[in-house]
C-alpha positions as CSV (number, residue, x, y, z in Angstrom):
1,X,127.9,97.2,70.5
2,X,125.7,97.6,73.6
3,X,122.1,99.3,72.7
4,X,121.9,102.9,72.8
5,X,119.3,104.2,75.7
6,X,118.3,107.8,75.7
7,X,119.5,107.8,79.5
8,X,123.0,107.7,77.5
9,X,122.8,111.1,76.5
10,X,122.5,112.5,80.0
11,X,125.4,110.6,80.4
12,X,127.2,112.0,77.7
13,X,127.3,115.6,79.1
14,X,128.0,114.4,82.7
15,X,130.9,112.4,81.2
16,X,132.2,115.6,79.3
17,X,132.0,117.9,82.6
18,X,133.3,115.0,85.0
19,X,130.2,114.6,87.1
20,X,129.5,111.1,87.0
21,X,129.8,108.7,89.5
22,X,132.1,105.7,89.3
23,X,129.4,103.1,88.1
24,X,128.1,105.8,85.8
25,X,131.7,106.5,84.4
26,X,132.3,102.8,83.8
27,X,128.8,102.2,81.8
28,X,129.1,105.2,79.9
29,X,132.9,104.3,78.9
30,X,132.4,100.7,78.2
31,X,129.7,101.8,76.2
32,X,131.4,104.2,74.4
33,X,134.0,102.0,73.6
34,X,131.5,99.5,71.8
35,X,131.1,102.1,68.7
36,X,128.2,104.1,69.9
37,X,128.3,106.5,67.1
38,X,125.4,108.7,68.5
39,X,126.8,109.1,71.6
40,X,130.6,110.0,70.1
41,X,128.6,113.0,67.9
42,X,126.9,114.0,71.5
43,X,130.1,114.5,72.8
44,X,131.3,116.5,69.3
45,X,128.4,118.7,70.1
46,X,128.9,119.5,73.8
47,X,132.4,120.1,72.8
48,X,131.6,122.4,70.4
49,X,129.8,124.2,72.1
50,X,132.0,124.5,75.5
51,X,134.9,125.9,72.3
52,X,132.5,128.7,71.4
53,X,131.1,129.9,74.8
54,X,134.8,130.3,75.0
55,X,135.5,131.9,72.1
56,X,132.8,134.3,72.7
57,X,134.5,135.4,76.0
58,X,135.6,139.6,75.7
59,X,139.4,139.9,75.0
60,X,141.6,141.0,77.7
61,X,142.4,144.4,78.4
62,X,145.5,146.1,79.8
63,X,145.1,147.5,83.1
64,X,145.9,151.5,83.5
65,X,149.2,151.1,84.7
66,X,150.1,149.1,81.5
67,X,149.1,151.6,79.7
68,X,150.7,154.5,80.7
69,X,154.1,152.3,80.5
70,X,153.5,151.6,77.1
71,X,152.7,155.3,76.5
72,X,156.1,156.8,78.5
73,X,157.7,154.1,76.3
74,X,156.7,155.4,73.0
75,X,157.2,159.3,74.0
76,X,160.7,158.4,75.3
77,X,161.0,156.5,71.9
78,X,159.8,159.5,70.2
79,X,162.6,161.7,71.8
80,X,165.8,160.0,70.9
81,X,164.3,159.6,67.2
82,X,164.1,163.5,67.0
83,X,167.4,163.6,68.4
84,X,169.2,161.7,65.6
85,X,169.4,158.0,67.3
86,X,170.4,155.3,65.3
87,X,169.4,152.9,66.6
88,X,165.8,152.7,68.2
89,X,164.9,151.0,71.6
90,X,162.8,148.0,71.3
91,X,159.6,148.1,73.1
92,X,159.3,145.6,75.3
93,X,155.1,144.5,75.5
94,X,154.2,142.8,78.7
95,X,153.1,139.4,77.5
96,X,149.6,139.1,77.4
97,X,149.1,135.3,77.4
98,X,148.3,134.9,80.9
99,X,145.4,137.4,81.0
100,X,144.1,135.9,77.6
101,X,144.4,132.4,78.9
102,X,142.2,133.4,81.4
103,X,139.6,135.1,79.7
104,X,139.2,131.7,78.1
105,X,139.3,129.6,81.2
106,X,136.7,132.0,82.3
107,X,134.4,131.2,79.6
108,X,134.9,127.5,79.2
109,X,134.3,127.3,82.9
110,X,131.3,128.9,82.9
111,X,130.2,126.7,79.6
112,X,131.3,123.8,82.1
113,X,129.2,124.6,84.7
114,X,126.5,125.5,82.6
115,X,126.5,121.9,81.0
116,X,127.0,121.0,84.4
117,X,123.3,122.4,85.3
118,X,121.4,121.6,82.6
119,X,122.8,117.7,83.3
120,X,121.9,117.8,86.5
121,X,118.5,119.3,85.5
122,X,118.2,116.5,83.3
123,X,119.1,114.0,86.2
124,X,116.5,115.7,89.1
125,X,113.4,115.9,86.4
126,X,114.0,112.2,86.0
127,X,114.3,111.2,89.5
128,X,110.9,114.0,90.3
129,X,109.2,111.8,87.4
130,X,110.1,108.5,88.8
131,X,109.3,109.8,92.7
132,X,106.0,111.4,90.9
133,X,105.0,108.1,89.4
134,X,105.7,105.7,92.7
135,X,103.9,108.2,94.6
136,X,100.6,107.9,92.5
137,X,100.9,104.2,92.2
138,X,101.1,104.4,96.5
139,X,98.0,106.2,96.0
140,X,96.2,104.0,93.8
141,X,97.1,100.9,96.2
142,X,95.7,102.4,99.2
143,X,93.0,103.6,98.0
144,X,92.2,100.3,96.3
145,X,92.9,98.7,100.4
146,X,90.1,101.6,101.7
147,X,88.0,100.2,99.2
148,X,88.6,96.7,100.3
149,X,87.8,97.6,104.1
150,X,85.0,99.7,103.2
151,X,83.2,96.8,102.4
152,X,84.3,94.0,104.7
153,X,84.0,96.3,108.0
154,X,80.2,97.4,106.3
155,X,77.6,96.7,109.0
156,X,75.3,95.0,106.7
157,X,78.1,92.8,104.7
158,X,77.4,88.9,104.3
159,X,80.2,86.3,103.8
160,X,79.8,83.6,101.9
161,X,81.8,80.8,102.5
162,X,82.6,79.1,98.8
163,X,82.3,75.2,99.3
164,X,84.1,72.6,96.4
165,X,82.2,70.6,94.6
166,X,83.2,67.2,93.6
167,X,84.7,68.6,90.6
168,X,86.9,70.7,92.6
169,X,91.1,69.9,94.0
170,X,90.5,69.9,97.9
171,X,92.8,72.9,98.2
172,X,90.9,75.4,97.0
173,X,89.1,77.9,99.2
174,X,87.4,80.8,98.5
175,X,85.4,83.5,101.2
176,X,83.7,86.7,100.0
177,X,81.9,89.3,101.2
178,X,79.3,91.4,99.5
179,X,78.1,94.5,101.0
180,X,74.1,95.1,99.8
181,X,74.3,99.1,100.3
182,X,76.7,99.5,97.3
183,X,76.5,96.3,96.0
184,X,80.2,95.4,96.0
185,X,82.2,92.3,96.5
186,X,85.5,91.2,97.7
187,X,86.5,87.3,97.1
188,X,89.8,86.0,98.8
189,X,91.2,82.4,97.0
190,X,93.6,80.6,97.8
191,X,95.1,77.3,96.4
192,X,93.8,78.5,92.9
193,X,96.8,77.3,90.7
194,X,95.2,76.7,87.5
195,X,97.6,74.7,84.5
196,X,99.3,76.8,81.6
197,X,96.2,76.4,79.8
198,X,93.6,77.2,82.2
199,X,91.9,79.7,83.9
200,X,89.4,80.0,87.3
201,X,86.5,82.2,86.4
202,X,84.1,83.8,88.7
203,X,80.3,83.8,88.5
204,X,77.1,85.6,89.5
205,X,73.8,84.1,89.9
206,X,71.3,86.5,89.4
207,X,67.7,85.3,89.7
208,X,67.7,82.8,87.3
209,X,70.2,84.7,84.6
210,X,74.0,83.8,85.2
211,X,77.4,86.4,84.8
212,X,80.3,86.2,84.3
213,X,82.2,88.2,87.1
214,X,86.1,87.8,85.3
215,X,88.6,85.6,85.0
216,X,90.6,85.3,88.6
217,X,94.2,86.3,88.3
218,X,96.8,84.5,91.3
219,X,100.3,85.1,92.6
220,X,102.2,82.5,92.4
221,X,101.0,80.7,95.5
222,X,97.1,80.3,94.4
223,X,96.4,83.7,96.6
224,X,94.1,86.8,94.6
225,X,92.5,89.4,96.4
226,X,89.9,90.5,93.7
227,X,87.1,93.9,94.3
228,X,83.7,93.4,92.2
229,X,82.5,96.9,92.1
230,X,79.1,95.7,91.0
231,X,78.0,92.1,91.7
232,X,74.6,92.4,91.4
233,X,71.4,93.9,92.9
234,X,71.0,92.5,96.6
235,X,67.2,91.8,95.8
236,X,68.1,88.8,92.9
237,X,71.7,88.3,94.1
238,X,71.4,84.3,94.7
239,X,75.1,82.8,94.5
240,X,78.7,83.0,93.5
241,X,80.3,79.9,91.4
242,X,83.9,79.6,90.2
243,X,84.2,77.3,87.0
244,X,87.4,75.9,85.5
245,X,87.7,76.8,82.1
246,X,90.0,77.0,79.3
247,X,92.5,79.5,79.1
248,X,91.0,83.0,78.8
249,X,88.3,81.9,80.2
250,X,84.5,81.1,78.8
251,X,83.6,82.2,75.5
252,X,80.0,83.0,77.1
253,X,79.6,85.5,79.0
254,X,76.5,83.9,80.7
255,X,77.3,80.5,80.7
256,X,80.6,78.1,82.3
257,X,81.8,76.2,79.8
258,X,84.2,74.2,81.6
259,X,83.1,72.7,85.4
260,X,81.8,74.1,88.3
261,X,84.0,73.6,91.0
262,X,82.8,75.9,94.1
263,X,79.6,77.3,94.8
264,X,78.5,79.6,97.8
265,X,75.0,81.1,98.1
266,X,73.9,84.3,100.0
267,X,71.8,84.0,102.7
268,X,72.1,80.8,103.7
């Protein structure tokens, strides 16, 4: 049986009222047909309740002119039985199945398009969640890119070109840029492609006290783009160091564990 998704109860009353698409229609009946027993007792319920908004419709009534037919009928009747007839006239009813059947239609229409709505209610508050959630994480990139320019188009910004150490493969490469007004960083690597069980982790000398600045994160081609929102105070900011360390990175916060393999200093 496939696996039963919330989204398959939406499905269930756009299935019932024939407002699904094609692809929709085929997922919803395939899985139906696997034995979705929560799904089947959806479909009871919608049912259910399309029979009783139905059911609940007012009967149908005979127009006037209906009326007075019936009524002639029955005084006419009344005549021939005072005169001695023996045998009575039949009253013939106009058949009332048409007008009834449509009271019903009515109502199971209307219970139709109201399952209909709330369906489609259900559909456009998912979509308005989804668009609500892309659009927020739009926001959160760009500001996250202001922040980035902010500090690499600051007037008084310094780069600091990271060189290897001898320690280090000759493909890494590492710039940043550390703007002293609000004491922010921005480090670009590339060729950073650390072993399943390793990890690159970034340093800040600070006088003569060392931090650790985080474990550096890559795509898959060695590249990060990583914001330090705090690298240190500009007056005992000396240096930045990447180290090579076992995965997860250092187990001391203040001291590389594994080797140093770039170092660039401010200033110089």
């Amino acid at each position: 049986m496939s696996v039963h998704r919330d989204e398959h109860l939406d499905l269930a009353a756009g299935w019932l009222v024939g407002a699904l698409s094609d692809a929709d229609t085929r997922e919803f009946e395939t899985h139906l047909g696997s034995g979705c027993e929560t799904c089947r007792r959806e479909i009871a319920r919608l049912s259910e309740a399309v029979v009783g908004l139905a059911a609940s419709a007012p009967p149908a009534r005979p127009s006037a002119a209906v009326r007075g037919r019936v009524l002639a009928i029955a005084r006419d009747e009344a005549g021939h039985a005072s005169a001695g007839a023996a045998t009575p006239r039949v009253l013939r009813m106009p058949a009332r199945r048409a007008a009834f059947t449509w009271g019903w239609a009515a109502a199971a229409a209307f219970a139709i398009a109201s399952i209909g709505g709330w369906w489609t209610s259900a559909r456009l508050q998912r979509e308005t969640a989804s668009l609500r959630e892309h659009l927020a994480t739009t926001e959160k990139q760009l500001a996250d890119e202001r922040a980035l320019l902010a500090v690499i188009r600051s007037p008084d910004a310094q780069q600091v070109e990271l060189a290897t150490t001898p320690d280090a493969a000759a493909a890494l490469k590492a710039r940043a840029t550390f703007d002293p007004r609000t004491r922010t960083a921005v480090f670009v690597f590339q060729g950073l492609t650390p072993t399943p069980d390793h990890d690159f982790q970034l340093w800040a000398l600070r006088g003569t006290q060392v931090a650790s600045l985080g474990v550096i994160h890559t795509d898959e081609s060695g590249t990060a783009v990583v914001r330090i929102e705090v690298a240190g105070d500009p007056a005992t900011l000396a240096a930045f160091a990447l180290s090579y360390e076992k995965k997860g990175g250092s187990s001391s916060d203040t001291a590389p564990q594994g080797p140093v393999v770039m170092v660039g200093k401010l200033g110089g």
